[in-house]
C-alpha positions in Angstrom: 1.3 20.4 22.0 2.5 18.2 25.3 2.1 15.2 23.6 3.9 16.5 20.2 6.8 17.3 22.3 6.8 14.1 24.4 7.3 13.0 20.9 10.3 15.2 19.9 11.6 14.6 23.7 11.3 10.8 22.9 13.1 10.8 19.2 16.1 13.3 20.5 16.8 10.4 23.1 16.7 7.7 20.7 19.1 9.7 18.1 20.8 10.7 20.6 21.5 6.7 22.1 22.0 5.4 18.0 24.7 8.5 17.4 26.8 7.3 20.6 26.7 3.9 19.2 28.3 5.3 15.6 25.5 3.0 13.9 25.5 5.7 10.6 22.4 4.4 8.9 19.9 3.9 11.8 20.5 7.8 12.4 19.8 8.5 8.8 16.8 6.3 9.1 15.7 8.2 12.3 16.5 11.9 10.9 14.4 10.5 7.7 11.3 9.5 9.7 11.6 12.6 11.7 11.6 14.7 8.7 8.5 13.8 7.5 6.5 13.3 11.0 7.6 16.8 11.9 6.8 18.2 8.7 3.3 20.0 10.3 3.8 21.1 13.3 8.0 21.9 12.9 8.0 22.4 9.4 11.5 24.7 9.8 13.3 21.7 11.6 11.7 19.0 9.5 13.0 21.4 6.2 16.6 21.4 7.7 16.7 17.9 8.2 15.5 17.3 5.0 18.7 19.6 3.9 21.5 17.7 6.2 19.9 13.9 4.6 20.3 15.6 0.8 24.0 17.4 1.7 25.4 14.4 4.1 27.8 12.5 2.0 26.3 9.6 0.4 25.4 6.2 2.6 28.2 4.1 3.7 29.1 1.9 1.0 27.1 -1.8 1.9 29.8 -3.4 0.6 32.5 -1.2 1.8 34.0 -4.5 3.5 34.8 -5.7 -0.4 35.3 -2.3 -2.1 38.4 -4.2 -3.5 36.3 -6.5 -5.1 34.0 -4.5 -8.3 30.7 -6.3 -8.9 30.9 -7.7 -11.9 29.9 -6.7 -14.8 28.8 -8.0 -18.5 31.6 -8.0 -21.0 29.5 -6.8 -23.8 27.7 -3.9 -22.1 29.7 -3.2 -19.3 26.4 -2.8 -17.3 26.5 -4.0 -13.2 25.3 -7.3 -13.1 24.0 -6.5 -9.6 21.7 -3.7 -7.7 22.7 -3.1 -4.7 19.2 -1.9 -2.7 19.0 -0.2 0.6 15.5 0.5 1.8 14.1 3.0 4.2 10.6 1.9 5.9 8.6 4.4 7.3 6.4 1.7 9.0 7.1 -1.9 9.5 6.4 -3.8 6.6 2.5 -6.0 7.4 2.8 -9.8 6.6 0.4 -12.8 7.8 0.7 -14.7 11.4 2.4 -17.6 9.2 4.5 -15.4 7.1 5.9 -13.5 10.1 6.9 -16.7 12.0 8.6 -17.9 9.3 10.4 -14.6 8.6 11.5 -14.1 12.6 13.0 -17.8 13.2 15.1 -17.1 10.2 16.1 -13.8 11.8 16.7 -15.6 14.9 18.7 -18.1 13.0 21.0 -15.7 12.2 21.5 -13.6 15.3 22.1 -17.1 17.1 24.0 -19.2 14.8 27.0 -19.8 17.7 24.3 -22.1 18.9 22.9 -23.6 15.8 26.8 -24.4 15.1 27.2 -25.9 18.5 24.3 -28.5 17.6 25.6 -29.2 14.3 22.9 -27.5 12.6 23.4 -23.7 10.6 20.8 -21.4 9.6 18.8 -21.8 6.9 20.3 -20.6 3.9 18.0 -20.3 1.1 14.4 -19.2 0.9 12.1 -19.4 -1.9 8.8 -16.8 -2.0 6.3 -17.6 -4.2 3.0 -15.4 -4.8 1.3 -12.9 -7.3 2.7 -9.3 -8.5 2.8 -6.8 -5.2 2.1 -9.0 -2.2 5.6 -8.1 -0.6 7.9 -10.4 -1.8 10.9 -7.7 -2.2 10.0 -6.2 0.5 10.3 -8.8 2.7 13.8 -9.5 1.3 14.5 -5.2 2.1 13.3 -5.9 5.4 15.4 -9.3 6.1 18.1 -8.0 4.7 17.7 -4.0 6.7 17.3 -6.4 9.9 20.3 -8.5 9.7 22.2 -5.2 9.0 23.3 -6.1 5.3 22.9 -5.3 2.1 20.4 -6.2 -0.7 22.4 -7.7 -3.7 19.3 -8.4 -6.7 20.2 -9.6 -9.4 20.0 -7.7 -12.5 18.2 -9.7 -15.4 18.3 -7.4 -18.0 22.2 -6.9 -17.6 22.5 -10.4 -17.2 20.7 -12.1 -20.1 23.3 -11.5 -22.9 22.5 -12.2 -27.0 25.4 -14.9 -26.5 24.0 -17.9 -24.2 27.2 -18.9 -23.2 27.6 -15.3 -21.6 24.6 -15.6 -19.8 25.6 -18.8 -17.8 29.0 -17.2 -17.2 27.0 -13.8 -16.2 25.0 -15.9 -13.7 28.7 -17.3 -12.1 30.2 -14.4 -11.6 27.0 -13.2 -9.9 26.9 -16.3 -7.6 30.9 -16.2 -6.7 30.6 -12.0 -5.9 27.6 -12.7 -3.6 28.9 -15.9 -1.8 32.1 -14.2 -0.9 30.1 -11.0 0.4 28.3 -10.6 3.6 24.9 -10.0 2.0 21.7 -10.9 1.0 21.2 -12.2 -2.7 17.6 -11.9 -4.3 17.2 -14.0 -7.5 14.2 -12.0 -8.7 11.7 -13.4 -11.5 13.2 -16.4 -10.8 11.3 -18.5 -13.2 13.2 -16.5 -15.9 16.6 -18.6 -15.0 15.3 -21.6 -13.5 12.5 -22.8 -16.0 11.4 -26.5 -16.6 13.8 -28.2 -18.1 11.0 -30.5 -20.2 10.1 -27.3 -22.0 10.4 -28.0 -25.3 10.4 -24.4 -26.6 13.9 -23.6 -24.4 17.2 -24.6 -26.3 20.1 -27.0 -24.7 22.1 -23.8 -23.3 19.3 -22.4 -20.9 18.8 -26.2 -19.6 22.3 -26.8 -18.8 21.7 -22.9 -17.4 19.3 -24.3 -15.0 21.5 -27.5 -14.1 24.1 -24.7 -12.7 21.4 -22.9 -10.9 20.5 -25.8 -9.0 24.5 -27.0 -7.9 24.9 -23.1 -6.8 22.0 -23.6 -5.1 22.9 -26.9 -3.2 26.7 -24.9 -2.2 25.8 -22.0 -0.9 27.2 -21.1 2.1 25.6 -20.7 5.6 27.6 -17.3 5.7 25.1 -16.3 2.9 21.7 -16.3 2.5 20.3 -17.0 -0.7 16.5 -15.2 -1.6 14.4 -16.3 -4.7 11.2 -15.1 -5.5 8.9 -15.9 -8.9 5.4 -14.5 -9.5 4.4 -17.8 -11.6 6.1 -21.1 -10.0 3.9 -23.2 -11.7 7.0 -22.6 -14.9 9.9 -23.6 -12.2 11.7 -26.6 -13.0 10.2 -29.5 -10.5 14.1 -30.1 -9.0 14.2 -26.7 -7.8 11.9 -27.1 -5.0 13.6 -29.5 -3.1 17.0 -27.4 -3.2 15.6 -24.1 -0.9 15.4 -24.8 2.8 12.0 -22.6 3.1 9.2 -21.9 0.7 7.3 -19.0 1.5 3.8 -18.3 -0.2 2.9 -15.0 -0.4 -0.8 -14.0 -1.2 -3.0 -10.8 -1.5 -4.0 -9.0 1.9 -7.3 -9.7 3.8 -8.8 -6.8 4.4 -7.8 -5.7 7.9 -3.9 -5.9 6.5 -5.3 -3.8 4.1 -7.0 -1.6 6.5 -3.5 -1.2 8.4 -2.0 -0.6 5.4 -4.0 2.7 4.8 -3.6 3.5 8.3 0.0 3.5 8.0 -0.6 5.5 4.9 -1.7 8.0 5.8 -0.1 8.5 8.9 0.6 12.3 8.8 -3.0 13.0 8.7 -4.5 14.4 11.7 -8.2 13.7 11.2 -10.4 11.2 10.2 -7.5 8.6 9.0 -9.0 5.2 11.2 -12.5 6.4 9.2 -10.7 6.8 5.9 -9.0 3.6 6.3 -12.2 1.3 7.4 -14.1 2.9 4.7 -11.1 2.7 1.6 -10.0 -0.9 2.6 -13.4 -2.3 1.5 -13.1 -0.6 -1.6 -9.6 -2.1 -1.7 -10.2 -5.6 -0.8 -9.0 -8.3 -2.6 -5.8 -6.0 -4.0 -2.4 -6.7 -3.3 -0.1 -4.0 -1.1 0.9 -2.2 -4.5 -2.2 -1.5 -5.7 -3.6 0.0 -2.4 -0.2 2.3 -2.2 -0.7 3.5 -5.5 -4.3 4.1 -5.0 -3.6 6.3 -1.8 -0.6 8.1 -2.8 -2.8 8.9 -6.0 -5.6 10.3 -3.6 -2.7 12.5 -1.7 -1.3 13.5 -4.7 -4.5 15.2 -5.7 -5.8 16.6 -2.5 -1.9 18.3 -2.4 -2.1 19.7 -6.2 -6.0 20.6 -5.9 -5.6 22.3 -2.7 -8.6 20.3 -1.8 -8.6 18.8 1.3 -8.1 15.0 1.9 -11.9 14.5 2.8 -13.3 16.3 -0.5 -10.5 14.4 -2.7 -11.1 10.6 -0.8 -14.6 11.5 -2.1 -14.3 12.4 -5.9 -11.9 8.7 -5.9 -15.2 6.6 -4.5 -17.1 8.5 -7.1 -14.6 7.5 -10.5 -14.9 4.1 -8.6 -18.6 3.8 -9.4 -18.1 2.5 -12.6 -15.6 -0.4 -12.0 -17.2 -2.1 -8.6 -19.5 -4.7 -8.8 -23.4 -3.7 -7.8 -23.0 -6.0 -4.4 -19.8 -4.4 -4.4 -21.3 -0.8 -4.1 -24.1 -1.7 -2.2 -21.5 -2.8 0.9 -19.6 0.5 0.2 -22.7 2.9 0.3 -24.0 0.8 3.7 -20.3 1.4 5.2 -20.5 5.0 4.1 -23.5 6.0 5.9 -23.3 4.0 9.2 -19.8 4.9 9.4 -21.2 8.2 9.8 -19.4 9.6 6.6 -21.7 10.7 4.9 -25.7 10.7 4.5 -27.7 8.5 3.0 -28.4 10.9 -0.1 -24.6 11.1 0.1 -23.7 7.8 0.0 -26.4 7.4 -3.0 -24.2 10.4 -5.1 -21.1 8.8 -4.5 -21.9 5.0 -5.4 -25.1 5.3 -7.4 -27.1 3.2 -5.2 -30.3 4.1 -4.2 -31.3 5.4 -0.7 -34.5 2.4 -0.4 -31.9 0.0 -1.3 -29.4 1.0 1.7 -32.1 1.2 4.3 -33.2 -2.2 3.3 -29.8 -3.4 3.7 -29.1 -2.1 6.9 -32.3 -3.2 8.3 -31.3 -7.1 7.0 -28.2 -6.7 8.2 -28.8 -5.4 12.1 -31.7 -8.3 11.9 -29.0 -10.6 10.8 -26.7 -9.1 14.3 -29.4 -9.0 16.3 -30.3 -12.8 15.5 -26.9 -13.9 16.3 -26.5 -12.3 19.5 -29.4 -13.7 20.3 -28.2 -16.8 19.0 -25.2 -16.9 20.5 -25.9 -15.8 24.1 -28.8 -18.5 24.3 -26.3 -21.1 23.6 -24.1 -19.3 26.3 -26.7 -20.1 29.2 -26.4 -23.4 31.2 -29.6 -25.7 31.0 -31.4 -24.8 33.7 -33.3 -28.3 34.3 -29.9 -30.3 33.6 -28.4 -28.2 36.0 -30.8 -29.0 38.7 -31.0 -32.7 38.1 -27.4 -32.7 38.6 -27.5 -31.2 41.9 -30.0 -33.3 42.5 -28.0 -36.8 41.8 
């Protein structure tokens, strides 16, 4: 109980400190987070915040600096040709060493441009991410775009594309002028869509001169802005288009420790056995991307919260309708992490992956061999030669 109100103690200073500062959507953010960690052990408060969020008037406008100025919209369907996105995150978004360099200096960039300008430089402008289907490559434009305190403009392909071709370039104009005379942040999502090879042979004269745009828009945008494209297939981008973004980021599945924190984060609410859950689900889960492990866990939540069962019994009857789709070797590593993790037994471990008790005692026993030989291995190489040693002194 101290430390849950150390906790309330700590978050009523912190709302407290952002509502003096009149920063509107950080204390949504806050009274959102709160909401749900609360939700236990002050369900009453949590349930009233819950109620001010839903009866508050609706966010700030993003764009409320250029409320004059209506995002444009198609002439045929009269459908925006632009989302604007504003993202909560319960949990700081988990990117690679590499990825979260990259992703700071360009913060940095930003929040120091005075001195960038002073050099003669700006900062950078236009980033291309590159990378399969839910690794995080709209989420990191949410989180760039939550962290320099502006809003998310995506464009909308669907509104865009018109039956008329010549629509479609000016559709894709209009969307560039709006965004380079807003404070924002564009994405250019499926960006192979727009920007494909222009030695296709299957794409008509209109979508190649489409493309020839692209790439001048491209080469003007403004330092002000900052310019976000992301494609799950670049191998179909036209070859000019690389040379025209400042950055390329590649984006690639999780290794299984991200994946591990993923989970963690997860299933943060829970009060027991979450680092267990999370060591033992991310080797089920390795090798998927970020979208894949979500929808995984908020599937086994889902079920322990309609079943009434509790998260234990339900993380359980998952691994068992796994048994089917893993690889033997596969199972093998999951029943071995299962019953040294301490999980479950080794006739547990056998119901819930099939494999057989003989078979998980042998491969413990190889594997604490294996251990034991490289310790051994490794703290031999660690002594100093004794004789060498002595001759030295010796000389």
């Amino acid at each position: 109980m101290d430390s849950q109100n150390q906790d309330l103690t700590k978050d009523f200073v912190q709302l407290a400190r952002i509502a003096l500062s009149g920063r509107i959507q950080d204390i949504q953010l806050l009274i959102h987070r709160a909401s749900k960690r609360y939700k236990t052990s002050f369900p009453e408060m949590a349930s009233g915040l819950v109620s001010l969020l839903q009866e508050s008037p609706s966010q700030m406008s993003p764009l409320r600096k250029h409320n004059d100025v209506p995002i444009p919209v198609d002439v045929d369907s009269r459908l925006q040709l632009l989302r604007v996105e504003n993202g909560f995150f319960d949990h700081e978004p988990i990117f690679s060493d590499e990825l979260q360099y990259v992703l700071q200096q360009i913060l940095s960039e930003r929040r120091n441009s005075k001195s960038l300008i002073d050099q003669g430089l700006h900062p950078t402008k236009s980033l291309l991410f590159t990378g399969p289907p839910g690794v995080g490559k709209t989420l990191a434009a949410k989180w760039i775009a939550s962290q320099l305190r502006r809003p998310l403009l995506v464009l909308d392909l669907a509104a865009v594309m018109s039956s008329f071709l010549g629509r479609t370039g000016n559709n894709i104009r209009h969307v560039l002028d709006y965004a380079k005379k807003t404070e924002c942040v564009l994405l250019l999502d499926e960006f192979d869509s727009i920007a494909k090879r222009r030695d296709d042979n299957s794409e008509i004269g209109e979508l190649k001169r489409l493309v020839t745009v692209l790439l001048q828009e491209i080469d003007d945008w403004p330092p002000t802005g900052l310019l976000i494209a992301a494609t799950n297939h670049p191998d179909l981008l036209d070859p000019a288009v690389w040379r025209r973004f400042e950055a390329i980021l590649r984006f690639s599945n999780p290794t299984r420790e991200q994946i591990e924190r993923q989970i963690r984060n997860l299933l943060h609410h829970q009060k027991d056995n979450t680092e267990l859950w999370s060591q033992i689900l991310s080797y089920v889960f390795n090798g998927s991307s970020f979208s894949d492990v979500e929808r995984h866990i908020n599937f086994i939540r889902k079920s322990s919260a309609i079943s009434g069962r509790s998260m234990e019994e339900s993380v359980q009857s998952f691994l068992q309708s796994l048994e089917l789709k893993l690889s033997h070797d596969q199972r093998v590593e999951l029943a071995c992490v299962l019953h040294k993790s301490g999980f479950v037994s080794q006739r547990g471990a056998q119901e819930l992956t099939g494999i057989a008790r003989e078979t998980i005692r042998k491969h413990n026993s190889i594997r604490a061999d294996t251990q034991q030989m490289h310790h051994k291995t490794t703290k031999g190489s660690s002594k100093p030669d004794k004789k060498k040693t002595s001759k030295s002194n010796k000389n």
